[in-house]
N, C-alpha and C positions, 0 to 999 in steps of 0.2 A: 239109305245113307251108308258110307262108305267106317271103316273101323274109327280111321282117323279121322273124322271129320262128327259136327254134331248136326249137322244139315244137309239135304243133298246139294250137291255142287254140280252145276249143269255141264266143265269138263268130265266130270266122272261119267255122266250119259253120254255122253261125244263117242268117252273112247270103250265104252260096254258094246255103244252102236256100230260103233267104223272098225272098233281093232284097236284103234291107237290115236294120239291127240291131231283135234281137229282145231284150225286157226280161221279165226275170220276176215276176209279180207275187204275192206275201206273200200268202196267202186261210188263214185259220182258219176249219176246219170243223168244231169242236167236238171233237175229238178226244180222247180220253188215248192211255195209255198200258199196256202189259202190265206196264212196270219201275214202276207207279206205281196201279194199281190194285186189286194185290195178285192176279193170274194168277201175274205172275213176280216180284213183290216188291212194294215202300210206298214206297220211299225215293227211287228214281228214281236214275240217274249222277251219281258223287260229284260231277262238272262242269257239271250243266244248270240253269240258270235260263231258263226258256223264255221268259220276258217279255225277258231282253238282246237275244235278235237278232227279235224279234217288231215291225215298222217300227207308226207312230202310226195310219195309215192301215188296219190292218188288225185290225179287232175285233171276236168275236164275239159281240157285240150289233147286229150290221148282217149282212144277207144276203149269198150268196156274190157276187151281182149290186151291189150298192152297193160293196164292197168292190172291187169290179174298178171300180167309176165313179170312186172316191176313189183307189185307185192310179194310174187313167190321168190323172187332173187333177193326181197328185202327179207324172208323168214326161214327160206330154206339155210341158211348156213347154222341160223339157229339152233332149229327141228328139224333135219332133212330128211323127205321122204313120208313127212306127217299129210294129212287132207287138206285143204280148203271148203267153206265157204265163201259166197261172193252176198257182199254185205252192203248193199244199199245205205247207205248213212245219212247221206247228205241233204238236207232238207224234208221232202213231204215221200218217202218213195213210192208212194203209189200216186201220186197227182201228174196223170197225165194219160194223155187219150190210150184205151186198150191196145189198138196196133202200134202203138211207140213200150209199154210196158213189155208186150210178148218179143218184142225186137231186144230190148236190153236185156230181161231175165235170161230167155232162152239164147242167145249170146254167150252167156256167164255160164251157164250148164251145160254149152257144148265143150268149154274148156277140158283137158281130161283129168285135170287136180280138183276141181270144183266139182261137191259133191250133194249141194244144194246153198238156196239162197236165203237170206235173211234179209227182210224189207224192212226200216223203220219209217214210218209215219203217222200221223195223227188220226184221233177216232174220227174226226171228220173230215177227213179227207177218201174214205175208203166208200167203194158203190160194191153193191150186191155180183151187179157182171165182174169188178176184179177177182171178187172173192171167188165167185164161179170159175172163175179161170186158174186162180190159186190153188183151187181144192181139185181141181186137174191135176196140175204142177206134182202138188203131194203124193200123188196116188203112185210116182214113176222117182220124187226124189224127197228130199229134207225140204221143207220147207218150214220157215216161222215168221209170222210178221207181228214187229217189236213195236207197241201202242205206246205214242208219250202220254200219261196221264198225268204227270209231275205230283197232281194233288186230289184227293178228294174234298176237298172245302172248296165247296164254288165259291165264298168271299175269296179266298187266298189266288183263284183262277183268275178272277177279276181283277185282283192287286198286279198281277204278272203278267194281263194284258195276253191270257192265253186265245181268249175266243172262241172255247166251247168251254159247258160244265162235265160236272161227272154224269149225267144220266148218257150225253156223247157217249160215256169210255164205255159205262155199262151196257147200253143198246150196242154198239158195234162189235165189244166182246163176245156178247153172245150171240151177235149175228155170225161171227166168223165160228167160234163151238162147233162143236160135230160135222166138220168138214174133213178132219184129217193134218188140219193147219195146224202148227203149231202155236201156240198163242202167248207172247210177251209184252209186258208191261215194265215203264218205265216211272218209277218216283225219286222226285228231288225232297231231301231233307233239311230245312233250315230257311223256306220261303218266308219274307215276309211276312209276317202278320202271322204266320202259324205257328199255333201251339203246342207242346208233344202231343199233350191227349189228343188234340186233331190229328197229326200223324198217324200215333197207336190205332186212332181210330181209320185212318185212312189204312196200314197193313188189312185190319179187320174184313175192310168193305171189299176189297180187292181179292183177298184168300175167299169171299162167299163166292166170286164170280170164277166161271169155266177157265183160269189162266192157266198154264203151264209153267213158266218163267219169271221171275223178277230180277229186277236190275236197281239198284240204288245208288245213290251219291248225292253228298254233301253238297248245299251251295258254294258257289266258285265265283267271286266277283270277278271278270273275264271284262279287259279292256273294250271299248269301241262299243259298248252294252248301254242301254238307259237303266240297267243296272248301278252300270260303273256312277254313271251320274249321281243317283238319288246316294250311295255311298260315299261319294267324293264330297256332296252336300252335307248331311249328316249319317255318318257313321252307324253314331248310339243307335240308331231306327234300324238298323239293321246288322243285329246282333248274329255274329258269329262261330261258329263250333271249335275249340280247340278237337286238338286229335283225342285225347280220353276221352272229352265229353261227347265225341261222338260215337267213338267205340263203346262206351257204354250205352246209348242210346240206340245201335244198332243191336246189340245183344238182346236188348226190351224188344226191339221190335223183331226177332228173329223165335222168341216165346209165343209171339202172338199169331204168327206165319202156317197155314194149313200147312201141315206137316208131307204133303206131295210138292211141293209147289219148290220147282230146283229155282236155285240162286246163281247170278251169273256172274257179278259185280258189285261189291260195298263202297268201292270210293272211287273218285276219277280224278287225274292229275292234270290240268290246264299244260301248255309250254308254258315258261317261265315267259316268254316272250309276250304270253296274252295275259298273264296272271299277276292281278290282285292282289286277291287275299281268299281265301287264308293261305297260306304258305307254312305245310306241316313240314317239311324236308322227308318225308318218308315215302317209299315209294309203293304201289297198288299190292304187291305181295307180300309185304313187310308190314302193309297192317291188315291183310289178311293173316297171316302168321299170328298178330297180335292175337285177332279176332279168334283163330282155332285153339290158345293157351287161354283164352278166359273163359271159353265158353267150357272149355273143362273143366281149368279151376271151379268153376262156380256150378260144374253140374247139371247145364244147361242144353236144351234139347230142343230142335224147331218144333212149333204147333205145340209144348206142352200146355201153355196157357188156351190155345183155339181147341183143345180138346176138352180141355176143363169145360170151355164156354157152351161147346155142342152136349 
């Protein structure tokens, strides 16, 4: 953990590793999905509209090489002269035959800003040969691949029409472990049916398992969703987070957090153009900001409670 900070923050490994700040860059590689192509279901998570967090710059109808040329013109004015990652986002990224994965990745790492890849997709969509092939990958570059697990309450997976439980996230985690892979996990806060203590419980169960990373955010009712639906019907049933009660909520769960285990992201901002509700007006830094003045105030440290427990 860094002076200023009460948790590790996974930029601060970025730039101890590269020198200086590293950007991840949004690449669609045509991908579906097993909750959406009928392997494991049609309908996809009652929460996903893949086009809300999908940035302008990244569409496929342009290769994985243009795609990394339009995001480093969209960040270099920014940061210029910072690193790349190429970021796999959009649907399942590893659901798809091995010689189509080694064409896209390897693609992405020939670029000369790209200094490794970040896959996100689901515990069940990953085979022992991808990982075989990743834990290659690793040995010559960064590699991490970011697990949705949204929840540990298999009711609340079942409510969200996810299409595996948690023993998925847990057996595939530690299938990927001691490869060299990096290893991140993705939970959403505020599912249906779930309850803090199920959450707090859900940090717990994730900080026992081999992860490196976590990523968080609040639910987002995001138009075009069977989300949006069941909210446009009744509401009440789907109680939502103002901004303190969830910055407080994140502080609880940032005590209970194995104290290795870097943080990437606490909240995500829909466009307005897909977005619902809740609608904080605040933007991803500004409540982090919040988040590094409370956790002060109050004295507050990752994993002090997972240390008490162990």
């Amino acid at each position: 953990m860094s002076e200023s900070r009460r948790y590790r923050y996974l930029p601060d490994y970025f730039k101890s590793r590269f020198g200086e700040r590293v950007q991840k860059l949004s690449i669609d590689g045509g991908f579906t999905c097993p909750n959406r192509d009928g392997r494991v279901g049609k309908e996809g998570c009652i929460f996903c509209n893949n086009e809300s967090f999908t940035p302008a710059y990244c569409r496929l109808e342009k290769d994985v090489t243009s795609q990394i040329e339009a995001g480093v013109r969209f960040f270099d004015h920014k940061y210029s002269g910072q690193k790349y990652l190429a970021y796999f986002q959009s649907y399942s990224g590893t659901y798809a035959p091995l010689p189509r994965l080694k064409q896209l990745y390897e693609e992405a790492l020939s670029h000369p800003k790209i200094v490794g890849i970040v896959v996100a997709t689901r515990p069940d969509a990953v085979s022992d040969e991808v990982l075989d092939y990743l834990q290659q990958l690793a040995e010559s570059y960064y590699v991490c691949v970011e697990y949705g697990v949204e929840s540990a309450n298999d009711e609340v997976l079942e409510t969200i029409n996810r299409g595996h439980n948690f023993a998925s996230s847990e057996n595939t985690i530690r299938a990927t472990a001691g490869r060299g892979i990096h290893i991140g996990a993705h939970l959403i806060f505020g599912l249906p049916h779930e309850s803090s203590a199920s959450m707090l419980e859900g940090i717990e169960k994730l900080s026992a398992l081999p992860i490196d990373i976590l990523k968080l955010h609040q639910l987002q009712i995001v138009k075009n969703t069977h989300l949006a639906k069941m909210f446009e019907e009744s509401p009440k049933d789907i109680p939502l987070y103002t901004a303190d009660e969830y910055l407080n909520f994140v502080v609880e769960s940032i005590r209970r957090m194995r104290p290795d285990v870097y943080l990437e992201r606490f909240v995500n901002q829909s466009p307005p153009d897909y977005l619902i509700a809740p609608d904080w007006g605040i933007k991803n830094y500004e409540f982090t900001n919040k988040l590094d003045k409370i956790l002060k105030e109050r004295n507050v440290m990752q994993g002090e409670l997972w240390l008490d427990r162990k």
